[in-house]
N, C-alpha and C positions, 0 to 999 in steps of 0.2 A: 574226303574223309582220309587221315594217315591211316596209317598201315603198322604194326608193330612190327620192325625187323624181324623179331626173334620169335615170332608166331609159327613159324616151320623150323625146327630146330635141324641146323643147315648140317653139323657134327655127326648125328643121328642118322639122317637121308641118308650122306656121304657114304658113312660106314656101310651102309644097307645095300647101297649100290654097286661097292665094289665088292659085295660076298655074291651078292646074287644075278648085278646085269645079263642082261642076255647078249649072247657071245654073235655079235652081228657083223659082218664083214666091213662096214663102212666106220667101223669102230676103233680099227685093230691099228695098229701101228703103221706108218711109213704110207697110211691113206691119202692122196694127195685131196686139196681144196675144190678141184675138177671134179672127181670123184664123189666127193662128200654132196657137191650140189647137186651132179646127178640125181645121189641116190634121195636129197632133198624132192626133186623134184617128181621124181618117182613115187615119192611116201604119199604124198599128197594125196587123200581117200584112196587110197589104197593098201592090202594089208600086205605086212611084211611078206609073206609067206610067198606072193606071186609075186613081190618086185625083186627078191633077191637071187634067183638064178636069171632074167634077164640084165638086173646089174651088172652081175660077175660077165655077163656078155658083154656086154657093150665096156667096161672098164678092159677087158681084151681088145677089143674091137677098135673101141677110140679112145684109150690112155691119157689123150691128151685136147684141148678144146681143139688146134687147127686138123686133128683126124677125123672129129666130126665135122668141119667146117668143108672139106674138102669133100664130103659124099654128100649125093645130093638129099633133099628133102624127102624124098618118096624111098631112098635106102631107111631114114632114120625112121621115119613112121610103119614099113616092113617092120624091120625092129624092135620096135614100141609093141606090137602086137595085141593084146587085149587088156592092156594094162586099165584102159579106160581114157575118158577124158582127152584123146587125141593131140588135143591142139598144144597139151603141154610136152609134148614132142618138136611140134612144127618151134617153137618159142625156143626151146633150150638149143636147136640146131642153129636158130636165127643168134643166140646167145653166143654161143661157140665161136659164129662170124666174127663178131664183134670185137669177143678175148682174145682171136688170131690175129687179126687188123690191127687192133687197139691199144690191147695190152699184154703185149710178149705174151702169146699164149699164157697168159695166167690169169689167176681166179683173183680181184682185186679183196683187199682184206676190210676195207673203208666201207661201213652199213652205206651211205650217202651214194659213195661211186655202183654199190652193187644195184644199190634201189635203179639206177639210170641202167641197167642192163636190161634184154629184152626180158619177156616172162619172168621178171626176178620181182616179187612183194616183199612188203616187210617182214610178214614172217623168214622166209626163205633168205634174204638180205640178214636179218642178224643169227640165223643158225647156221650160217656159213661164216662168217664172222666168231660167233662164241666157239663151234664146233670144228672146223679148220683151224682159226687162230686162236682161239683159244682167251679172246677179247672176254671182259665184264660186260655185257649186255645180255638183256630178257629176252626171252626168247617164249613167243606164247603161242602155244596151238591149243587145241580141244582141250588135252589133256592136261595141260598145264593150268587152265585156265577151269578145268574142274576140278583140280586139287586145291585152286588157292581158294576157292569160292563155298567148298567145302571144308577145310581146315583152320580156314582164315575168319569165315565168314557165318559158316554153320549153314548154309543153303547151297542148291542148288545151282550150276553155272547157266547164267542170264546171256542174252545176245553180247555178243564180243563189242568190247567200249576201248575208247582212249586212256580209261583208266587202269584197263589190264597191264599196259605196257611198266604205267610208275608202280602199280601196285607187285608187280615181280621181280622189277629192279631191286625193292624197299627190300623183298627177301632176299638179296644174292650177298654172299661173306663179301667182306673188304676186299680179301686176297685174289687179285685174278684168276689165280691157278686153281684153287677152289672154285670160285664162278662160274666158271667154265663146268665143272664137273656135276654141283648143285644144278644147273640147268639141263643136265643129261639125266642126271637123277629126277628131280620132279618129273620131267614128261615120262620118264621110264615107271613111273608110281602112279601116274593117270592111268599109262598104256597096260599093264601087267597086275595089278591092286586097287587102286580107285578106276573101278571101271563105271560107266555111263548105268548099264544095265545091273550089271552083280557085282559088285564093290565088297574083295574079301578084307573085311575091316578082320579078322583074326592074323593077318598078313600084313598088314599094317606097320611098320618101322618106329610110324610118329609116337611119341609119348602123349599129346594130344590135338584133339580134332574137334574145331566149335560143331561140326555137323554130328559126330557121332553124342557129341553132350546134347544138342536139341534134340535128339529123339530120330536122329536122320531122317528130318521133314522132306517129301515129295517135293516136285518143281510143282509151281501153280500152273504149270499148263505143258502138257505134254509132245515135245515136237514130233510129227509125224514123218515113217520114215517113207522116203519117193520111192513110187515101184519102179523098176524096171520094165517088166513085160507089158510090150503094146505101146512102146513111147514111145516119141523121138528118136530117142539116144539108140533103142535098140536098133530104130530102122538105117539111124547112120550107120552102125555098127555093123550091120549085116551087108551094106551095100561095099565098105571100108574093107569086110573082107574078102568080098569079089576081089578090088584092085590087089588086095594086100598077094593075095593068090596067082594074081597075072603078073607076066614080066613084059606085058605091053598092052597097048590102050583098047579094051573092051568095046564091044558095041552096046548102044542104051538096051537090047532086050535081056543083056547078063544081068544086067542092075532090076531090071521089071522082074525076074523070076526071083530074085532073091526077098525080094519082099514085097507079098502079092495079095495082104489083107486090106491095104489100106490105098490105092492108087493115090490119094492126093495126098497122102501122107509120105509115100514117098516121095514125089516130087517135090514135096517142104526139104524132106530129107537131104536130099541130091540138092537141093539147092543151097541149104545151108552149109553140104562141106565146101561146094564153088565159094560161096562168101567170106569161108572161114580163111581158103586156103587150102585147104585139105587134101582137095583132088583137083585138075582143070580137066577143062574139056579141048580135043584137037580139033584143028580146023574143018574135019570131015566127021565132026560129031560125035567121035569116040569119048571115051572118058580113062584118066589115067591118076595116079599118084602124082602130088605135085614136084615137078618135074622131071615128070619121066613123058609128059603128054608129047 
């Protein structure tokens, strides 16, 4: 199905964006492309509010991809802290490697060349692209993807398809330099006004919305949100922070007292960050951050 270009009045967003953005560190001028993927990678289910004073850490810390490359795995995941989701640590230090070896310490600008870096997806591949370089390419997350689906569409945003990516290109100005900016804006309008939950349509920018003219119909089926407490995740999480705590390798009954509800559950646990990477074990059975065993 096309798309009308002019379905998002791009003039409109712009103007909107630049009275009222929020004033974010990874936004500001003289932000390098290293930096920007960071904090990409950082964003990722997570809310601004806990990734941006670890940011502003580690942009001191390692400025640059070969100062992460040069510390080992078990510094950067220390580091990483409770941001969540771990492994997106261990991937952007593997990342780092690679931009140091590879490519003159730097952040390649090519969607194509970035997709071949470690932990780097297609999202993250063209918001380092439009938002570093400042390139005409779509850039779709949640939020993006429940604005167009709402304004465009008059419904609710459906499981993420092939056709998000033409369908946002179709909205972006001709002008690159605008494109760029339209793309900062829509997500900035999912993340802060069209929200998932409470969507203040009286804050609204657009002149029009097919979702607000249908009557803002419901989704047909309501995704459910995953708990935390009693998971998985929390029992890696709790065993993650023994190591994170030590500056050397643990014996297994530090890991058994930290999470003492579920014995097989943690053994899944402990097993899965071995799998992952996450932690190793030393030859006399201890357990460590990976690389520090």
């Amino acid at each position: 199905m096309s798309i009308d270009p002019g379905a998002i009045d791009s003039d409109t967003l712009i103007d909107w964006y630049a009275r009222t953005a929020r004033d974010l560190p990874w936004r500001r001028p003289g932000v390098s492309a290293w930096q920007i993927l960071m904090s990409e990678i950082m964003l990722q289910q997570t809310p601004v509010s806990r990734v941006e004073p670890i940011w502003r850490e580690w942009v001191r810390r390692w400025p640059v991809p070969s100062a992460m490359a040069a510390a080992s795995a078990g510094e950067v995941l220390r580091a990483w802290g409770k941001l969540g989701y771990p492994r997106r640590a261990l991937r952007l230090h593997e990342c780092a490697q690679v931009l140091a070896a590879e490519h003159g310490d730097q952040v390649p600008d090519d969607v194509e060349v970035l997709l071949g870096l470690p932990g780097i997806g297609a999202y993250t591949a063209r918001a380092v692209a439009c938002f570093a370089y400042g390139q005409r390419v779509p850039v779709v997350d949640t939020n993006v993807r429940r604005v167009v689906a709402r304004a465009v569409h008059g419904r609710e945003a459906g499981n993420p398809a092939a056709r998000d990516l033409r369908e946002t290109e179709a909205l972006l100005p001709g002008r690159i330099d605008r494109a760029a900016v339209f793309s900062a804006a829509l997500m900035e309008l999912g993340a802060t006004v069209c929200t998932a939950r409470t969507p203040d349509c009286t804050r609204c920018p657009l002149p029009r919305c097919a979702w607000v003219t249908a009557g803002r119909p419901v989704a047909e089926s309501t995704r459910r949100t995953q708990k935390y407490e009693g998971t998985d995740r929390q029992a890696r999480g709790r065993l993650l922070d023994v190591l994170r705590a030590a500056h050397a390798p643990v014996e297994r009954v530090r890991l058994d007292l930290a999470w003492t509800r579920d014995p097989g559950q943690r053994a899944r646990a402990l097993d899965s960050l071995l799998v992952d990477g996450l932690i190793e074990q030393t030859d006399d059975g201890r357990f460590a951050l990976a690389g520090e065993g």
